[in-house]
C-alpha positions as CSV (number, residue, x, y, z in Angstrom):
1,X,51.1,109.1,126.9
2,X,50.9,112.2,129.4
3,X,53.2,112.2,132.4
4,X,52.2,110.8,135.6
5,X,53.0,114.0,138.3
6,X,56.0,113.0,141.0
7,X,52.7,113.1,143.8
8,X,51.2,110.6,141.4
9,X,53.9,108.4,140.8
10,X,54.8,108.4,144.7
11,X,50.9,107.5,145.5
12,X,51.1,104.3,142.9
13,X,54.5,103.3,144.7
14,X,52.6,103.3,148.0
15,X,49.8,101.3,146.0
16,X,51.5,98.5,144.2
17,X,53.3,95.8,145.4
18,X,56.7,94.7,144.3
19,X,56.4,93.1,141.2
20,X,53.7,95.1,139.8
21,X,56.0,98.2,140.9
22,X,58.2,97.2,138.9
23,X,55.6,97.1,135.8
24,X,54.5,100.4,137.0
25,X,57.8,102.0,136.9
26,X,59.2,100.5,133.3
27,X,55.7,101.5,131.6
28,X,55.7,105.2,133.4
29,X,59.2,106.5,133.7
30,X,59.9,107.1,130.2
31,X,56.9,109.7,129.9
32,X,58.2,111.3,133.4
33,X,62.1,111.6,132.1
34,X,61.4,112.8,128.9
35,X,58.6,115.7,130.9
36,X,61.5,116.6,133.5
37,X,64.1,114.3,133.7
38,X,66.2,116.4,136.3
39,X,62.7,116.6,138.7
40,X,62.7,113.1,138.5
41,X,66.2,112.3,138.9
42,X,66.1,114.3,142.1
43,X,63.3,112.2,143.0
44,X,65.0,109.1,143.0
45,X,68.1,110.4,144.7
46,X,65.6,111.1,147.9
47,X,64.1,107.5,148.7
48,X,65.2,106.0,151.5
49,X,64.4,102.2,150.3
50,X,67.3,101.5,149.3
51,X,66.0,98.7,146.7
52,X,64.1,101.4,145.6
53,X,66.2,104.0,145.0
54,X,68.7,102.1,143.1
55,X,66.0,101.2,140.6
56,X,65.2,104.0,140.3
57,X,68.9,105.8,139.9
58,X,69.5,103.3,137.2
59,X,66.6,103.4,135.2
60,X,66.3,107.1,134.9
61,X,70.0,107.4,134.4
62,X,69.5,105.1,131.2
63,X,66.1,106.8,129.8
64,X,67.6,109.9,130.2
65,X,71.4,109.3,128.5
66,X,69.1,108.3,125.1
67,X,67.7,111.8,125.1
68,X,71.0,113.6,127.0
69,X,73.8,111.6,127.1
70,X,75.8,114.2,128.9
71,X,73.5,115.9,131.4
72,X,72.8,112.3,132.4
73,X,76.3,111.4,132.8
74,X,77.0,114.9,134.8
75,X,74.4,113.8,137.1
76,X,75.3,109.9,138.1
77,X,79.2,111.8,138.5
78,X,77.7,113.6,141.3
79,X,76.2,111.0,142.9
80,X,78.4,110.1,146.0
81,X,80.6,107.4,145.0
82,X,78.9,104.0,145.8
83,X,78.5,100.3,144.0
84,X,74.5,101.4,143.0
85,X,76.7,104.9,140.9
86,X,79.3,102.4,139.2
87,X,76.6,99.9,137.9
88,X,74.6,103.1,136.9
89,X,77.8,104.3,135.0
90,X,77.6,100.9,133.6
91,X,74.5,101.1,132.6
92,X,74.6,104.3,130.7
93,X,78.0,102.9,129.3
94,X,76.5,100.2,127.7
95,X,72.7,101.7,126.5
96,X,74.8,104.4,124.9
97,X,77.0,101.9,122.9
98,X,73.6,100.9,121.1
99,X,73.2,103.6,118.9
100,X,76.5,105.7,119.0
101,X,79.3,102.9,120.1
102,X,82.7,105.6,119.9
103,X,81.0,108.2,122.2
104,X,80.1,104.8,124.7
105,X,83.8,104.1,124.4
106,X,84.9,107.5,125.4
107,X,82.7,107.8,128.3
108,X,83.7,104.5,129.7
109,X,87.5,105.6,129.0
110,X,87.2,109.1,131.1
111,X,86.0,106.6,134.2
112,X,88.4,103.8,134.0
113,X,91.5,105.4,132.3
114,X,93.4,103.8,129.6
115,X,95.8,101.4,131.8
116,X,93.7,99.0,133.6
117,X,91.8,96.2,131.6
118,X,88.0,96.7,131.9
119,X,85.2,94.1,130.6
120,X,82.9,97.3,130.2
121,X,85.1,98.8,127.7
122,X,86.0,95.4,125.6
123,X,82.1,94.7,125.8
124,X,81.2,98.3,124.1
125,X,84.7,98.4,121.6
126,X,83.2,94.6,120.6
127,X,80.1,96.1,119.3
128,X,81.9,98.7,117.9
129,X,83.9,97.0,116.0
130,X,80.9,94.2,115.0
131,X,79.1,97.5,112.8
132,X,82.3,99.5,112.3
133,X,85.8,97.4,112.5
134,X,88.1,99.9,111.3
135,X,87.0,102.7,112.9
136,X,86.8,100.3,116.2
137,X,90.6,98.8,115.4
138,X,91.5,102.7,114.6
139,X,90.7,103.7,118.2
140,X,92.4,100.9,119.8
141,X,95.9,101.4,118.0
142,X,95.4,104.5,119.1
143,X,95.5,103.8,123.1
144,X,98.7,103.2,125.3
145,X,100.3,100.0,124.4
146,X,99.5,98.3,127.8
147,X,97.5,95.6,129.0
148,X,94.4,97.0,128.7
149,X,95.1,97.9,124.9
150,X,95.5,94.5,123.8
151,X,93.1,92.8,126.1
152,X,90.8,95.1,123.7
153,X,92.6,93.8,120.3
154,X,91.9,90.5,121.3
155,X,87.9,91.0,121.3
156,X,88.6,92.8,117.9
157,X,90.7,89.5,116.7
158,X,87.7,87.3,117.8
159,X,85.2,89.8,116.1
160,X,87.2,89.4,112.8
161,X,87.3,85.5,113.1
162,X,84.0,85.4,114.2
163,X,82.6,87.0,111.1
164,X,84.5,84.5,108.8
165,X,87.5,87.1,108.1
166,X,90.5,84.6,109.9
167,X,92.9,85.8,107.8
168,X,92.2,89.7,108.4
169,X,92.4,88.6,111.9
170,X,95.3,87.2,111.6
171,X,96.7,90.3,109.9
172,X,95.8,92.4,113.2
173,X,97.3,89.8,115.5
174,X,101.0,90.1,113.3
175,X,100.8,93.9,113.2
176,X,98.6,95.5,116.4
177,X,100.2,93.0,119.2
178,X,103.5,93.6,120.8
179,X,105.3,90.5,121.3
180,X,104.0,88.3,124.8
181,X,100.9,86.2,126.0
182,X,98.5,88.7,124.9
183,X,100.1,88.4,121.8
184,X,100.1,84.3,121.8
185,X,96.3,84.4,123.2
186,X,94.6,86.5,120.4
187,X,96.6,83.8,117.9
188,X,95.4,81.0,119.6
189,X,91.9,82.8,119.1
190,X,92.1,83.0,115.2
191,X,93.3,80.1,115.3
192,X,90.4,78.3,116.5
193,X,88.1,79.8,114.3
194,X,90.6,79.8,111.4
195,X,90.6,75.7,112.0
196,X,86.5,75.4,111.6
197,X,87.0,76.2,108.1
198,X,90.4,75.8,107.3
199,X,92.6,73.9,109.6
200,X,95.4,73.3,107.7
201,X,96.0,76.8,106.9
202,X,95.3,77.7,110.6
203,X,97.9,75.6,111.7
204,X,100.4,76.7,109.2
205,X,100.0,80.6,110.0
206,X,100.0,79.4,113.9
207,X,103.3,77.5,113.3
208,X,104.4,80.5,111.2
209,X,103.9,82.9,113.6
210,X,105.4,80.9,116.6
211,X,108.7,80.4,114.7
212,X,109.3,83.7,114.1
């Protein structure tokens, strides 16, 4: 499909009204990125609708990371810092993890550190770890042994449970965690999927691991 020019695109926004804008703009902006991403980019940085602009932000941020993960990335960083650049960061974070989850991982890491918990990060190592556990529990062990670290085991536990592999979970809960809640928490997670197939070996390892 040939790319609409940025005179064009700006005379069908004039035309349309909201919802079929928003039509408009999903069927015509992947031609435009992939033409000229950083034309239209600059584009979208200039409206002064504010509903508008954010749309537009986001939604060339995420066409364009699928083609040029890190130009995009360079560009939403020099966006002044705002809610509408975090959600965009988001955004990216989370359209990346689709097809290359480690590299997601990384770039959500280099925004929020490696101290703080983040539901970003746990939702991106999650589908990590659901094509590629042991690379995914790998990258984990690897991080600071802090809150954020096993807040991040814990979705890696529940992955392992979830896919019918209790007792490999339970394995990661005895040898990733650190002693304390987070520790307790991920047990009680195997646990609960340990006990749809197996209860009275779930409650044997809990009872295990609690005397200990």
């Amino acid at each position: 499909m040939r790319a609409l020019s940025i005179a064009q695109l700006e005379q069908r926004l004039a035309d349309f009204d909201r919802d079929s804008r928003d039509l408009m703009l999903r069927e015509e902006l992947p031609a435009l990125v992939a033409k000229d991403p950083e034309a239209i980019a600059r584009y979208a940085e200039l409206q002064t609708d504010k509903q508008l602009r954010e749309q537009l932000v986001r939604q060339v941020a995420q066409l364009w990371a699928r083609t040029d993960t890190d130009r995009a990335i360079a560009w939403i960083s020099s966006l002044p810092e705002s809610p509408e650049r975090e959600a965009t960061l988001i955004d990216v974070s989370l359209a990346v993890a689709e097809t290359d989850a480690p590299r997601a991982a990384s770039l959500r890491e280099a925004t929020v550190g490696n101290i703080e918990p983040d539901g970003v990060l746990e939702a991106i190592v999650q589908r990590w770890a659901e094509r590629d556990f042991d690379s995914a529990l790998a990258w984990v062990d690897a991080r600071p042994r802090n809150l954020q670290h096993d807040k991040l085991l814990q979705r890696l536990v529940y992955v392992r449970a979830a896919a019918g592999s209790p007792e490999a979970a339970a394995r990661v809960v005895e040898e990733s965690f650190d002693s304390g809640p987070q520790k307790a928490e991920a047990a009680d997670i195997v646990a609960r999927q340990w006990s749809q197939t197996d209860p009275a070996a779930a409650g044997n390892w809990l009872a295990g691991l609690q005397s200990r």
